[in-house]
N, C-alpha and C positions, 0 to 999 in steps of 0.2 A: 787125173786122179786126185790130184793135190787139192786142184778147184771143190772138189765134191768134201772136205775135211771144213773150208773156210764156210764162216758163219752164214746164213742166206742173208741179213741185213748188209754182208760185207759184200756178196756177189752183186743185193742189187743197187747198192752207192757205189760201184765200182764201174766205169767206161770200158766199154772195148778194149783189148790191149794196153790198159792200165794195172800196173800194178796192184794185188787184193791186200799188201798190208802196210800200214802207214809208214813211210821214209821218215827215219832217225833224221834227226839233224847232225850235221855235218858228212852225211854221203851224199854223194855227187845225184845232182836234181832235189834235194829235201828243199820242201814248201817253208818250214818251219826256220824261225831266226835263232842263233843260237844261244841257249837257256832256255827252251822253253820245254814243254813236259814232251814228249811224244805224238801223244796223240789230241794233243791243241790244236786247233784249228789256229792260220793264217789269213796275210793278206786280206782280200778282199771277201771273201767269207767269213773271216772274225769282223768287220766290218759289216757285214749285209747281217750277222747276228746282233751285231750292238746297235743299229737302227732299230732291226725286229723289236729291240726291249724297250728300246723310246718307244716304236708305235705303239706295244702293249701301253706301257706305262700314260701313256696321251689318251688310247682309248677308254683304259679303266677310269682315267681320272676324269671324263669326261663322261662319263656312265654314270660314277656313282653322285657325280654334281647332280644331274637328274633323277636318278634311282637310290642314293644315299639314306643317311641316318644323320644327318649332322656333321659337322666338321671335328667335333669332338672326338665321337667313336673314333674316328678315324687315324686322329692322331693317337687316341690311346691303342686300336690294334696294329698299327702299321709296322710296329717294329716285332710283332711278336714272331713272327716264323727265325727271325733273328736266335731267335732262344733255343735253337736247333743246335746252336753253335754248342752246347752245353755238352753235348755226347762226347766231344772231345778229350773234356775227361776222363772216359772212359777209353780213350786212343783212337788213334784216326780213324781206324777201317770203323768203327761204331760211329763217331763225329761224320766222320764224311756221309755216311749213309742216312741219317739224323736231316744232315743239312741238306743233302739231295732228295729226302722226301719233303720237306719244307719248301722246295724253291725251286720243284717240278710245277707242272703247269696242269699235270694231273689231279692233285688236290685242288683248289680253284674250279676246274672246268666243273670237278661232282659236287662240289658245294654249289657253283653257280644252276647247275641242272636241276638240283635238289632244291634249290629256291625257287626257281622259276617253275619247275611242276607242282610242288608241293604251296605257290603264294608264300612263301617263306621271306619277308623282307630282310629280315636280319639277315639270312642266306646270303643273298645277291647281294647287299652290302658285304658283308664277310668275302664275297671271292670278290667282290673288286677291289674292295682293299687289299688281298693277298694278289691277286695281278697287279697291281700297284706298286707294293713290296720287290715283286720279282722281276718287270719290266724293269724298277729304276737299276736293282742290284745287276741286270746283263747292260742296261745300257750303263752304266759306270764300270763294265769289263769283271764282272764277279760271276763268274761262272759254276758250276756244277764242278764237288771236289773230285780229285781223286785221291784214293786212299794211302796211294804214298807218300801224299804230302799235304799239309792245309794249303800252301799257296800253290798247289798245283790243280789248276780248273781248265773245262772243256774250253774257255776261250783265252786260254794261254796263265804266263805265273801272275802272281799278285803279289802285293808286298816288296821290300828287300830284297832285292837278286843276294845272295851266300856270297859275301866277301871272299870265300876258301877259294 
């Protein structure tokens, strides 16, 4: 009965006989090292994700060398989804949501399609240089916020561990 309450995303990343909701750290069996948010990913997962953002980060840079605008544009758009960061003034739960629509891979993918159906070159410049942006920022460990905290992301914390 309980099964039927948890999310279907949660039933179908879940194994047979595995537990359906993510082990805290510090109970007996948690994946996660201790300080880290909940539901961060470890180990060799947080690993086979920070590869993933290198290979993005290699294949876009290695697209737009061929499909680009110059190395110019490039350097002038590259940091812009950075600027997501800005919402945070207005307090995490708006900052984090800001930055996780910035440095989802869903912006990029409909810019990249929208260039490529439409012959749109600025387009497909535009999303490789944002796969570019978002590959480097997983492969240097900068993950997706969550809203309790800025250094709290899907692939563990960032920043200063809290001296407290």
């Amino acid at each position: 009965m309980a099964r039927l309450a948890t999310p279907v995303f949660a039933r179908l990343a879940s194994a047979p006989g595995m537990p359906l909701r993510p082990m805290r750290s510090g109970h007996a069996g948690a994946a996660a090292s201790p300080g880290t948010h909940d539901a961060a990913v470890a180990g060799g997962v947080r690993t086979l994700l920070r590869l993933e953002g290198a290979f993005v980060l290699a294949a876009a840079l290695t697209a737009y060398t061929q499909f680009g605008l110059g190395w110019g544009v490039f350097a002038l758009w590259l940091l812009v989804p950075d600027l997501s960061l800005l919402g945070y003034l207005a307090g995490p739960r708006t900052g984090a949501a800001l930055y996780n629509a910035a440095h989802s891979y869903v912006g990029p993918v409909a810019l990249l399609v929208l260039g490529v159906l439409a012959a749109m070159p600025w387009a497909v410049a535009g999303a490789l240089i944002w796969f570019t942006h978002i590959g480097l920022d997983r492969a240097l460990g900068y993950g997706l916020k969550y809203a309790s905290g800025f250094g709290l992301t899907h692939l563990g914390r960032i920043g200063r561990a809290d001296p407290w």
